[in-house]
N, C-alpha and C positions, 0 to 999 in steps of 0.2 A: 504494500500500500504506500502510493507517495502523498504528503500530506503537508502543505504549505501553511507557514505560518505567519499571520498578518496581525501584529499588534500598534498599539499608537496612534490618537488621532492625530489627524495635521499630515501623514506623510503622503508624498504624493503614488496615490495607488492604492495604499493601505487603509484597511477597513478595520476600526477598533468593535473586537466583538465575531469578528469572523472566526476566531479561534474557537471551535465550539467542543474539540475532541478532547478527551482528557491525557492528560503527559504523559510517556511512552518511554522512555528512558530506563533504562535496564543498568546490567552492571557490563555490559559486554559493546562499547560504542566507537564507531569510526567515525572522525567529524572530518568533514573537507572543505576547507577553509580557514586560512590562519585565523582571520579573525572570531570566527565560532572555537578556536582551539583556546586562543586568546580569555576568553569569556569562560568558557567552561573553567578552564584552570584559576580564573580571579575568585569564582564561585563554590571551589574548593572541592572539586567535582573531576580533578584530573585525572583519579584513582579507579575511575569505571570506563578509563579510556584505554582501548588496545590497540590504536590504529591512527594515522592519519594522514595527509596530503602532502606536497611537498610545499606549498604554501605555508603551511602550518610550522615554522620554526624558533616559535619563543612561545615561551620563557625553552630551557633547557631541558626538563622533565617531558615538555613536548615534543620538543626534535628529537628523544631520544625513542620515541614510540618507532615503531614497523611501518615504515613508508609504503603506502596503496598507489603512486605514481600523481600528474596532475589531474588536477580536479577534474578539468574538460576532458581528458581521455582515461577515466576511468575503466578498469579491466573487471568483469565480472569473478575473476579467477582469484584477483586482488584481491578482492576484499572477500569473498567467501574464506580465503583461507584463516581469516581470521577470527572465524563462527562468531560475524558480529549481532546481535540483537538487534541493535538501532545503528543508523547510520545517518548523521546530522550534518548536513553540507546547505552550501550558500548556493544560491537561486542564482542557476545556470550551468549547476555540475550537470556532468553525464559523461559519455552520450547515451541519447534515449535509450538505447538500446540496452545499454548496463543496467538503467533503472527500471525498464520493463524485466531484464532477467531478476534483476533485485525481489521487485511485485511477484514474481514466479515463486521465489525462492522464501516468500513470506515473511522477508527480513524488513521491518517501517523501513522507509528512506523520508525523512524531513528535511524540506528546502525551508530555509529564511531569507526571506525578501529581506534587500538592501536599498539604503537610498544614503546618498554623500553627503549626508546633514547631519547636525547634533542631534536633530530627534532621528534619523536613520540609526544612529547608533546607539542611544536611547530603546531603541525599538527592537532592537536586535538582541539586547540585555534581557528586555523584558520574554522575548520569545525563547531563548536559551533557558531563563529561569522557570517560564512554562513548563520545557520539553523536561526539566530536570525534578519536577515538583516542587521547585525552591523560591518562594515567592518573597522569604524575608532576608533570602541572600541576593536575590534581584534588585531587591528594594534599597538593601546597603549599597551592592554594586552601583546602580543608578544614581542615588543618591552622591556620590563620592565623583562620576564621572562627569555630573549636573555644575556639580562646585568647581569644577575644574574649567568645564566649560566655560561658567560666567565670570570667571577670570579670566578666561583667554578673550571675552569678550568685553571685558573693562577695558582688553588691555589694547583691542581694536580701537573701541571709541578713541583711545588717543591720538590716533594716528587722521594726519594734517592730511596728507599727500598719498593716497594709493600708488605702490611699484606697479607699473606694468611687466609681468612676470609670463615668460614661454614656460610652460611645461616638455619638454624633449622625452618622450617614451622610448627612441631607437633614433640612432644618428648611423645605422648599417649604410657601409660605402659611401659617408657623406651626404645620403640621404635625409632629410630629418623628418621623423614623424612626430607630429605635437600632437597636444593632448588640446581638442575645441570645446565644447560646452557639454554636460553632464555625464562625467567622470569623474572617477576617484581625484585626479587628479587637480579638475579644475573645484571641486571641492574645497579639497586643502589649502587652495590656494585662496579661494573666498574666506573659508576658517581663520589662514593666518593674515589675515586682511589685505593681500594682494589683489589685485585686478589683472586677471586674462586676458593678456594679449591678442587671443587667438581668440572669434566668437562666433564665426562663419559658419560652421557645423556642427553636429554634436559626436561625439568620441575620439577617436585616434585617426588623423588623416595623415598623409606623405604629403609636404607642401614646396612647393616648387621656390625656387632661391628668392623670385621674385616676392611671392608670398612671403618668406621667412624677413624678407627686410621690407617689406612694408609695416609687418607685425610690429618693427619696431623695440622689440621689448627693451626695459631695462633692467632685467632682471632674468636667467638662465636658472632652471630645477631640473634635475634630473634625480634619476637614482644612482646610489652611489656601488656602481659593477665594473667588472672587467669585461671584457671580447668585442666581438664585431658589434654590438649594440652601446657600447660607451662612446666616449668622446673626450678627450683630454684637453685642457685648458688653452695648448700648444696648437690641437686640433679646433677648436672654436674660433681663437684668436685668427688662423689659416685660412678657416671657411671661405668661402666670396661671398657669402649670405650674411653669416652668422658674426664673423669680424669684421663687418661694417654696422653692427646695430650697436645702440647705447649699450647695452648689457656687454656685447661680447668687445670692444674698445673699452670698457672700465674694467673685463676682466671679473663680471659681478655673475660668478655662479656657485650654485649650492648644489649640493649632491648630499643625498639622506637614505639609509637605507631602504628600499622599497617596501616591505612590508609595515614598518615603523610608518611612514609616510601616507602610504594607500591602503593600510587597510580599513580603516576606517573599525576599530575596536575601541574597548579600553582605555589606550594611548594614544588616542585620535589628539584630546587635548593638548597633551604633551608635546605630538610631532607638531602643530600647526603653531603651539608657541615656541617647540625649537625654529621651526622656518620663522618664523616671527623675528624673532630677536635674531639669527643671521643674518636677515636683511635689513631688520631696522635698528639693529642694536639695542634691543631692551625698549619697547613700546611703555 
């Protein structure tokens, strides 16, 4: 059985109330998704975990579980072999076809809807504390991650002058692919009171040089990797695109671990006031 879970008024999409099934959560669970791994472990619930994604690599206790591969290309083989009960992933794992064998194999699979806002993650809190029957460890969690929030949002209102900030998701062969309107990405970047460069489309597009130096930005985000999807400071400043814009002539780029950054859990807070104070130096 696949069985979505929608909590939270305000989010866009989500229905408060829609959850009508009772929590399912066993001692035997694979979650996929760092940020539900995230969650589970804040909620002290790490212990009924046998399993999970390769997304999923914090805290420590979690990366050291039995990797099932990426979320999107789940193997049915995968995760049976780890005779899970439940299996708790974020809304867009599969492929179908895994979670139809899943439905076969009578093991729940629970999707959580995500949305790149404080109450997305909020919502996400609340539905993990659902699926785990723990409504007054959800409540602590939320409450904790609330307070953090409105300080990262005190710490908004200060700010005079929004950066105009590129998100860079892959700069493969000098290609650049940004991050345009609702994503993890351009999320965070609203969070740590930045302004999105890029607003033409919505998700990840490949943008042509001309596009990249129209964009303008003064401000450069990437995650912080090695290989053919990175980009080095050497490499920005080089571009024809990218070393003619304000950001890449000031040399103004940040790189943050990708998960820390996008996942939008827990330490949603945290990362958008670390990009915060990188760029604004302590808002």
């Amino acid at each position: 059985m696949t069985r979505c879970l929608f909590l939270r008024a305000g989010l866009a999409g989500l229905a408060l109330g829609a959850l009508t099934l009772p929590a399912i959560a066993a001692d035997r669970v694979v979650v996929v998704g760092g940020a539900l791994a995230e969650i589970v472990h804040a909620l002290g619930h790490a212990d009924r975990l046998v399993g999970r994604d390769t997304t999923a690599t914090h805290p420590a206790a979690i990366a050291a579980l039995p990797d099932v591969g990426y979320m999107r290309a789940l193997s049915p083989e995968g995760l049976l072999r780890l005779e899970p009960d439940l299996i708790l992933a974020d809304a867009g794992a599969g492929p179908p076809q895994t979670i139809e064998l899943m439905e076969r194999a009578e093991v729940p699979f629970v999707q959580v809807d995500q949305a790149y806002t404080e109450d997305g993650v909020l919502g996400r809190i609340d539905a993990v504390a659902e699926v785990f029957d723990d409504a007054e460890g959800g409540a602590a969690l939320a409450a904790d991650v609330e307070a953090r929030f409105a300080d990262l949002a005190a710490a908004r209102d200060r700010i005079d002058a929004p950066i105009r900030a590129m998100f860079i998701l892959s700069a493969e062969g000098g290609r650049i692919m940004a991050s345009g309107t609702d994503t993890a990405a351009s999320g965070i970047l609203a969070l740590a009171g930045l302004e999105n460069a890029v607003t033409g489309f919505e998700g990840y597009q490949l943008l042509t040089d001309e596009a990249v130096a129209a964009a303008a930005p003064e401000a450069i985000v990437m995650m912080d990797r090695d290989g053919d999807h990175a980009m080095s400071d050497d490499q920005i400043a080089a571009h024809p695109a990218l070393g003619i814009t304000p950001a890449g002539q000031a040399g103004r780029v940040v790189r943050m671990d990708g998960m820390f950054l996008l996942g939008f859990g827990p330490r949603t807070p945290d990362a958008a006031r670390a990009l915060m104070d990188a760029l604004y130096g302590g808002a």
